[in-house]
C-alpha positions in Angstrom: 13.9 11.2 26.2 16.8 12.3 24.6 18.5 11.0 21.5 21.7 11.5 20.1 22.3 11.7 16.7 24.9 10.5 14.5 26.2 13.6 11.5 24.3 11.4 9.1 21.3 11.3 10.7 21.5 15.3 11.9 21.9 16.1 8.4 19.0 14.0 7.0 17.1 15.7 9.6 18.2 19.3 9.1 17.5 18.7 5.2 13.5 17.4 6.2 13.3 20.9 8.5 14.5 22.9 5.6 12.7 21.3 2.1 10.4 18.7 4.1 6.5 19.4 5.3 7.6 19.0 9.2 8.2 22.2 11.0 9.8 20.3 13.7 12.5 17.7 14.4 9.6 15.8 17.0 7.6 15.3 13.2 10.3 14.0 11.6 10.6 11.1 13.9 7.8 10.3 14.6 6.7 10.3 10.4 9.9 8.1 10.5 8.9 5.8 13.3 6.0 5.3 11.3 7.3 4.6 8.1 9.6 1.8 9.7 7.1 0.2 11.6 4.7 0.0 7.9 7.4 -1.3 6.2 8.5 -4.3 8.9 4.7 -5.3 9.9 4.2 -8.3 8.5 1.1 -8.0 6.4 0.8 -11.9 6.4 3.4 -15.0 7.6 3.6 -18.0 5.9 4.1 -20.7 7.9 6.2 -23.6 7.6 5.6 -26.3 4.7 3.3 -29.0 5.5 1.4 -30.0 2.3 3.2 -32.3 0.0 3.3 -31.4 -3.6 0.4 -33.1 -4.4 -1.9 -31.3 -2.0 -0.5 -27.9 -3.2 -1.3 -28.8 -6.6 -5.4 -30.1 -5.9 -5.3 -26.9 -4.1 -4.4 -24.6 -6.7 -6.7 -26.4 -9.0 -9.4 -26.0 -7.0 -9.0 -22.5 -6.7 -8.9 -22.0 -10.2 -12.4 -23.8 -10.9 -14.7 -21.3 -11.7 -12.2 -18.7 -12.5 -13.5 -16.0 -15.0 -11.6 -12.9 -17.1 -13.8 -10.8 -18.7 -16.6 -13.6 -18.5 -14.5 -16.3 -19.9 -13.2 -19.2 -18.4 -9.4 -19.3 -18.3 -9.6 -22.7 -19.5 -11.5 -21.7 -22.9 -8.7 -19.3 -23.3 -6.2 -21.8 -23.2 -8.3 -23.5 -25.7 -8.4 -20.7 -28.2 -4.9 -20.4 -27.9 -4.1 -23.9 -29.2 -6.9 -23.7 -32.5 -3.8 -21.7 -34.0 
């Protein structure tokens, strides 16, 4: 395959060769190909909106049952927070 390079992009490649770890214009790509395809991979979609607000809000609230930080209870440290 052959590619042909705009001045931009042979410059940004002639600068990896000569202060970058790739001995090769082959390495560049490729480290570049894999860069691009990290950074547009979803890592998780969110799909469309089908709880109401209600829903979303029991939901959150159950999630936080239980909760702990550093062995307390969120709720008891909203409850310090208001003896002052």
């Amino acid at each position: 395959m052959n590619i042909r390079l705009t001045p931009l992009s042979e410059k940004l490649l002639q600068e990896q060769l000569a202060h970058g770890p790739y001995n090769t214009p082959e390495e560049v790509i490729e480290r570049a190909l894999e860069t691009l395809a990290e950074i547009s991979a979803p890592h998780f979609t969110l799909g469309p909106a089908t709880k109401g607000r209600e829903e979303a809000v029991a939901d959150i609230l159950e999630l936080r049952k239980g909760v702990k930080l550093g062995g307390l209870k969120i709720t008891d440290l909203i409850h310090e927070g208001h003896k002052y």
